[in-house]
C-alpha positions as CSV (number, residue, x, y, z in Angstrom):
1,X,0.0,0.0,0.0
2,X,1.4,3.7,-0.8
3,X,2.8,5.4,1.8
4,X,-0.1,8.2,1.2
5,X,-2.9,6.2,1.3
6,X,-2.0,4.9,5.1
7,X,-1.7,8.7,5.8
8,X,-5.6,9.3,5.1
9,X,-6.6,6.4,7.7
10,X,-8.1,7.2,11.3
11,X,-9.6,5.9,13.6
12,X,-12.0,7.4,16.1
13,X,-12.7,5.5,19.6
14,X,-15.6,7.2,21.5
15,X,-18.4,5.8,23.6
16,X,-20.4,9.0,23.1
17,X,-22.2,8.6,19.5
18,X,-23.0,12.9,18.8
19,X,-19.2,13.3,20.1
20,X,-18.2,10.4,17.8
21,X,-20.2,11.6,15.1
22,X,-18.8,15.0,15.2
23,X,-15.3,13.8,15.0
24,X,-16.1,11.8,12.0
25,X,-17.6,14.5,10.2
26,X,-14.5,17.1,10.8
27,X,-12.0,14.1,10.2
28,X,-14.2,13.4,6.5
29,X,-14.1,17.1,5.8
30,X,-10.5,17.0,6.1
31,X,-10.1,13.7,3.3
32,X,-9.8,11.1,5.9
33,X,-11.0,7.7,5.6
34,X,-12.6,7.3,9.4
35,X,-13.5,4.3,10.9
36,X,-16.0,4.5,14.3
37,X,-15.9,2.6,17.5
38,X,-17.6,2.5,20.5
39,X,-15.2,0.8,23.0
40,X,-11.8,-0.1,23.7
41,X,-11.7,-3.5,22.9
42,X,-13.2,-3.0,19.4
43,X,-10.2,-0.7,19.1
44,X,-8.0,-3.1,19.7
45,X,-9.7,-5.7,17.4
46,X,-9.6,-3.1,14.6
47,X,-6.1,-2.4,14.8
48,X,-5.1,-6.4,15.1
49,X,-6.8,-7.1,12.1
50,X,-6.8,-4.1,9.6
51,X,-4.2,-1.6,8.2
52,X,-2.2,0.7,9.9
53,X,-4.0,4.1,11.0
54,X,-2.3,7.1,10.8
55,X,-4.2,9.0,13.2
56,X,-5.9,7.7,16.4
57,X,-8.8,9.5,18.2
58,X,-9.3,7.9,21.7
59,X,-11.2,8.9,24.5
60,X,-9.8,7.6,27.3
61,X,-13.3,6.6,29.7
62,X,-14.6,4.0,27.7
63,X,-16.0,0.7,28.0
64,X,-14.5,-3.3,28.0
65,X,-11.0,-1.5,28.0
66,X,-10.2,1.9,29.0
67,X,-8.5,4.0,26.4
68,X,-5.3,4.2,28.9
């Protein structure tokens, strides 16, 4: 994969689904393939199991695994 395309990638991991929401609007404004999730541990499947992110939104109070 092209060292640009990673660049695009992010990922936003927020419990709250109006704050997540937001973020993913701004973050598609800006030409950013976003991916959503609700809680920690489907943060960490996501990252196990797809490309490399280049930018990580993470809320740290969250559900199943905090984001510390």
């Amino acid at each position: 994969m092209p060292e640009a395309a990673a660049a695009r990638n992010a990922l936003v991991v927020e419990d709250d689904p109006d704050i997540g929401k937001l973020l993913q609007w701004v973050l598609q404004r800006e030409g950013f393939a976003v991916t959503l999730v609700g809680d920690g541990r489907k943060a960490v499947d996501h990252v196990a199991a797809s490309d490399p992110v280049s930018l990580v939104i993470l809320d740290v109070m969250l559900p199943q695994v905090s984001g510390h």
